[in-house]
Structure formats: C-alpha cells, structure tokens
C-alpha positions in Angstrom: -28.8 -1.7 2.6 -25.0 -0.6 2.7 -22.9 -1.2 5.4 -21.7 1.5 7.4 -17.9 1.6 8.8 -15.7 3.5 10.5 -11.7 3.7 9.9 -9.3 5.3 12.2 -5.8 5.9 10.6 -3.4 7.5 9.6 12.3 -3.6 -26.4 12.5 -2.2 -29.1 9.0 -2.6 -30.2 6.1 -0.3 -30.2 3.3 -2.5 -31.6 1.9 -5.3 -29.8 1.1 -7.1 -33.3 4.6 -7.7 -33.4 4.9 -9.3 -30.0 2.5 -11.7 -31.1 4.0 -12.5 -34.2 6.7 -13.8 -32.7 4.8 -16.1 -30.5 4.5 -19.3 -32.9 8.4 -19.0 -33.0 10.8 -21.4 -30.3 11.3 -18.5 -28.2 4.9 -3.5 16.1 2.4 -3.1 17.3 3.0 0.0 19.9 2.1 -2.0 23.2 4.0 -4.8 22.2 7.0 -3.0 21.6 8.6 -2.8 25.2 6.7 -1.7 28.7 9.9 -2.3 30.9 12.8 0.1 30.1 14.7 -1.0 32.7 14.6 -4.8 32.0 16.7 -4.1 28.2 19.6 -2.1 30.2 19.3 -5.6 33.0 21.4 -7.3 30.3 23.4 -5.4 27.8 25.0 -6.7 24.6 27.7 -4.6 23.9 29.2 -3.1 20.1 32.5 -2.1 19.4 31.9 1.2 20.7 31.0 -0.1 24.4 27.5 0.8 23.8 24.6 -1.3 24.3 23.3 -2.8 21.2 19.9 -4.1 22.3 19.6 0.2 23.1 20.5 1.1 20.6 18.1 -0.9 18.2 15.5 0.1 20.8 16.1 3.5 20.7 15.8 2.8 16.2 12.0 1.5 17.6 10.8 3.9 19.4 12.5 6.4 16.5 10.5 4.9 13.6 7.0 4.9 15.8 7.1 9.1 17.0 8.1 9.8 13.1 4.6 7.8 12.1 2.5 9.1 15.3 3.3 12.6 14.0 0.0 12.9 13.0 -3.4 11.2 13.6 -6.1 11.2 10.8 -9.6 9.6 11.2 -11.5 8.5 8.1 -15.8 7.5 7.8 -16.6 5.7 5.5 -20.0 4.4 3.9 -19.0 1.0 1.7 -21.4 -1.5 0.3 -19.5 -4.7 1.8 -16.6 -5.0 3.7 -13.3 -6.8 1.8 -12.0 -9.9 4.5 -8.5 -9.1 2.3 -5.8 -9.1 5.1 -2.7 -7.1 4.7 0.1 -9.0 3.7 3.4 -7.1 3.0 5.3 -9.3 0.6 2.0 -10.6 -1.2 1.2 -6.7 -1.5 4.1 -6.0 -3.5 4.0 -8.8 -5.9 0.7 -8.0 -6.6 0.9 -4.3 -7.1 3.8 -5.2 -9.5 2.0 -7.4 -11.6 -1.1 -5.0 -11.6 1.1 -1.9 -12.8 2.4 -4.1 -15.7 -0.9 -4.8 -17.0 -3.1 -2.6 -15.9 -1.6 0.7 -17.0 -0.5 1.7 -20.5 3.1 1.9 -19.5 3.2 -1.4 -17.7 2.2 -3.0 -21.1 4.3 -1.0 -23.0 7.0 -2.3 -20.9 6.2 -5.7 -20.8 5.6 -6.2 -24.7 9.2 -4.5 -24.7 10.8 -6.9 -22.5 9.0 -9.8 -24.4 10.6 -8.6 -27.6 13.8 -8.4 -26.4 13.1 -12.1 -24.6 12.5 -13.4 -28.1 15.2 -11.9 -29.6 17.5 -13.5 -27.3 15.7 -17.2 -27.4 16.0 -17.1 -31.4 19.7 -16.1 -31.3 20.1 -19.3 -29.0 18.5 -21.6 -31.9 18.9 -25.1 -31.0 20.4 -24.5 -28.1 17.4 -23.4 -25.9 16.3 -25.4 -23.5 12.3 -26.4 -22.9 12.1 -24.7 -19.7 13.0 -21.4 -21.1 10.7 -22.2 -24.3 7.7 -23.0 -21.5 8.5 -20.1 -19.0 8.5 -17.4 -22.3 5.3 -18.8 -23.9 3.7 -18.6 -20.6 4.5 -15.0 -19.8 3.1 -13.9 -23.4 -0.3 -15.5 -22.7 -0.4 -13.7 -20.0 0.5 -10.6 -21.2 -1.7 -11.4 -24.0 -4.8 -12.1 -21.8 -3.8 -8.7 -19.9 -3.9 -6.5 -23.0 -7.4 -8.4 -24.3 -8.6 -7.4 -20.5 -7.4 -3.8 -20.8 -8.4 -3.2 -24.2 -11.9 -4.3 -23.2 -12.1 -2.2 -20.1 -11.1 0.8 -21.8 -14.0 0.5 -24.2 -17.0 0.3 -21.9 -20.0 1.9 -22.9 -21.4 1.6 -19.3 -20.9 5.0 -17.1 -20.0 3.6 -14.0 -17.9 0.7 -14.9 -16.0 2.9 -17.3 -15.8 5.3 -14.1 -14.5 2.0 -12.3 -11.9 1.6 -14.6 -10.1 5.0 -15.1 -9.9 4.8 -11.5 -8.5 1.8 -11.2 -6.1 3.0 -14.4 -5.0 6.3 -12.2 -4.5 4.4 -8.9 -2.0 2.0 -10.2 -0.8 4.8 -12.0 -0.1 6.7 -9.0 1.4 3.9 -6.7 3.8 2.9 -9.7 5.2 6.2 -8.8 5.6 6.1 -5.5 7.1 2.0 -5.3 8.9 2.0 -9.1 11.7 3.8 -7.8 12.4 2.3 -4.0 15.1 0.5 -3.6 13.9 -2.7 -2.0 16.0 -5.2 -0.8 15.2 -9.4 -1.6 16.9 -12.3 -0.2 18.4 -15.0 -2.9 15.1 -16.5 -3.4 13.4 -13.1 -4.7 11.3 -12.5 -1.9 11.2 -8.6 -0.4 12.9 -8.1 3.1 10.9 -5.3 4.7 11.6 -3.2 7.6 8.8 -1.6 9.6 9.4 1.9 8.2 9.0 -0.1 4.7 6.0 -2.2 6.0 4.1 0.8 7.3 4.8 2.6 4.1 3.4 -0.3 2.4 0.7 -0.5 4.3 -0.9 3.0 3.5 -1.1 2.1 0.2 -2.6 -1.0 0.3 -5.2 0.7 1.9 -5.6 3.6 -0.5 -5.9 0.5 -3.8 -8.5 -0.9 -1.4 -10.7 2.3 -1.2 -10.4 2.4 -5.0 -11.1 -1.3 -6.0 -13.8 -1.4 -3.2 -15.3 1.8 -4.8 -15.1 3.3 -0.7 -15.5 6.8 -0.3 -14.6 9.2 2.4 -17.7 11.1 3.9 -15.9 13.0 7.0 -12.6 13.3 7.9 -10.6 15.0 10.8 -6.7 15.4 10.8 -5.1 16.1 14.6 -1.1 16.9 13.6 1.3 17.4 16.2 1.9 21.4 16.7 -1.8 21.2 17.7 -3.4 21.9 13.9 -6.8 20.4 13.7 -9.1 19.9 10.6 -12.2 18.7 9.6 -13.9 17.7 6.4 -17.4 16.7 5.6 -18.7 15.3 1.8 -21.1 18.0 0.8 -23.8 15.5 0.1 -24.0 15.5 3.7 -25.5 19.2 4.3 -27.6 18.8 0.8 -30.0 15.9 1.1 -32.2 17.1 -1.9 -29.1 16.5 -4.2 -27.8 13.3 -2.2 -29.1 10.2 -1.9 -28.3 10.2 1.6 -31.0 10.4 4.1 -31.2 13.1 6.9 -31.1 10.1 9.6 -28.4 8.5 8.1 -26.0 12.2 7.8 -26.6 12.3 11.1 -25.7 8.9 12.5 -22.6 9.2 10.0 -21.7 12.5 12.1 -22.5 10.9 15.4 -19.9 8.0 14.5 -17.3 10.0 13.2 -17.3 12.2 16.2 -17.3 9.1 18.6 -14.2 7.3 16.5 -12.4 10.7 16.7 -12.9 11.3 20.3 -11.2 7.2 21.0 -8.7 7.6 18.2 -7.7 11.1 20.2 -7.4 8.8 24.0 -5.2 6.4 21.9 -2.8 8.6 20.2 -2.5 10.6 23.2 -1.6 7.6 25.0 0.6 6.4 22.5 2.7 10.2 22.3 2.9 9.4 26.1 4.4 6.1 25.9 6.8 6.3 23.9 8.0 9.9 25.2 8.2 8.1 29.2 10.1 5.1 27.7 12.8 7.8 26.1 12.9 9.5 29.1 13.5 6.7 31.2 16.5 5.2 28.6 18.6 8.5 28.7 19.8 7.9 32.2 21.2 4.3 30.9 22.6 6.0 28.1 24.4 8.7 30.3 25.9 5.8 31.8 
C-alpha cells in the first residue's frame, strides 16, 4: 500500500568517437530569528554612518523572510515511499552540476568539449606533463564515458514507464540548468559555494521540485493563499472520476480531508509568521528614529 503524505510549502568536437580516441594518448528558521527587539538596540555596534550595524543586518533578516512569506502554498501528495534525503545546500549544488553534465544532451556535449580541449592541451605539454594531471584527465573521461553508456541506454528503453521516468528526469535537469547555469555564485579558495539565505531558500525549492521528479511524487490537491488576499485551489481530476482512476472513493476522500486539515495549520502558521515579523518592524522603527 502507498504511503500517504502531506507537504506544506511554499571543444571543438562534435563526436564523442573522437573524445575516446584520444583516450589511449598521455593526456532561519523564523522563531529563531530574534523575539526581543529591544535587547539588539541594548548594545549597538556602530558603522561609519553612526548607525547600528547589528540593525541594520537585522532589519536585512527580517527583509529576506516578508519577501519569501509573500505567499503560502500547500501541496498533497500520494508517494510510494518517503526519501530520508536531507537538504544539504552545498552538497545540492555539486550534485545538480554533475547531473546536468551527464544527464542532459547539452551537459555531454559540453563535457566531451572540454575533454577535447583538455587533451589538446596535455599533448602540447609532451613530456612535460606531470602524473597527477595524466591520472585526474583519465579519470574524468571514464566518467564521462560511463555517463554517456548510462544515457544512451536510458534513452533507448523499450519499457513505457521507465522511458516515461527518464524524459522526466531529462526535462527536470533541463529546467534547473536554466535556472542555476547563469547565477553568479560566490566559493571560498577551496571551491566550495558560500550561500546566503536568499540563495539557500532558492536552492532549496528546487531540491524539492528534482525530488518530486526522481521520487516519481505527484501533486493531487493544491491551495495557493498570496498576500492581497487571492486564494486558489486545485484538485487532480482522478479525484472526482474514480471509474477512470485507480483511486478509491475512501481514499479521495481522506486525501481531501488531509489537505483541508494541512491548509487550515499551514494558514495559523503563516498568519502568525506575517504577524511576527510585522510587530518586530514596528517595534525597531522607534530605535531607528533615534
């Protein structure tokens, strides 16, 4: 039996033949942001303009968390097992690279490209190459090489719903190359990503959407609250149609039941959150008029 759950949110060569020719050669939380407005203007650090610092980073906070809160959308879900996978910003991002390089046709376009150009380079440096550089290039091509096999394989599936499974997974990376390709993310000198909230919230939305796609998770009924008081709802159709679903009756109705009980807590929350945040700027304008 599937598990029910509830989620409340918000180069130069073309042919890869050649690549492999050349491989023989030596080539916040919201309650834990602050609950004491007065206690940050107790002890003010001061910039060069005489105002307070530690305000004016709070003030940044409590910015970032009204733009997200803008909006509040609850999602049901029916999924067959629930993923233990824990959100991890940094690993996130050096995963979804790696997947967009070899799982999409432009990823390994790119990287048989870069291999090329890698190769080019070693063989111009003749003797002179040193074994880590020889181990490090070899190492990347059997793993592009074991990518491409992988993709190639996938794409030829003569079973329905894997090969459903797979141009899925092919659109999804597709899609979030789009949207992370072109940020401009900072690293320290190691490599690694430094993230900001704004960054690690963004982040996090999308994690979840490859997760509904690789977990095969689909969304029966939704409701969207936004701000100016706009409300909507929508239901899977297999949900009013039982003779075309496989859903049973019993189960519609217990999927309605939880979705209107998760909207009705998500709703106490974010209204409690709006009026958080909007008491803590009211009580920091009298410091800042001071």
């Amino acid at each position: 039996m599937r598990d029910l759950a509830t989620n409340n949110k918000s180069n130069a060569a073309d042919d890869a033949n050649q690549v492999k020719a050349d491989s023989n050669k030596p080539v916040k939380k919201s309650s834990e942001l602050v609950t004491n407005a007065s206690s940050i203007a107790a002890s003010p650090k001061k910039d060069g303009a005489g105002e307070s610092t530690t305000l004016k980073k709070f003030r940044e906070t409590i910015k970032d968390v009204l733009e997200e809160i803008t909006s509040l959308e609850v999602n049901t879900l029916i999924v067959r097992q629930i993923p233990i996978a824990r959100f991890d910003a940094r690993e996130f991002y050096s995963n979804l690279i790696e997947s967009i390089m070899h799982k999409t046709e432009a990823g390994l376009h790119d990287t048989r490209k870069s291999l090329l150009e890698r190769s080019k380079e070693l063989q111009k440096k003749g003797s002179t190459v040193s074994q880590a550089e020889l181990d490090w290039y070899n190492q990347d091509l059997e793993i592009y090489k074991q990518a491409e096999r992988t993709f190639r394989e996938r794409q030829n599936l003569t079973d329905p719903q894997q090969k459903e499974q797979f141009e899925n997974e092919k659109a999804c990376y597709e899609q979030l190359a789009s949207k992370v390709l072109s940020l401009d993310i900072p690293k320290d000198a190691d490599g690694r990503i430094i993230t900001d909230a704004p960054m690690i919230r963004y982040f996090r939305t999308l994690w979840e959407f490859e997760q509904s796609i690789l977990n095969g998770e689909q969304i029966y009924a939704q409701t969207k609250f936004e701000l100016d008081g706009d409300l909507t709802n929508r239901f899977l159709d297999d949900l009013f149609v039982p003779t075309r679903s496989k859903i049973d009756p019993k189960m519609a109705k217990l999927v309605f039941d939880l979705h209107n009980q998760a909207v009705e807590n998500a709703q106490k929350q974010w209204t409690g959150l709006i009026t958080t945040c909007v008491n803590l700027v009211k009580d920091l304008i009298p410091f800042r008029d001071k």
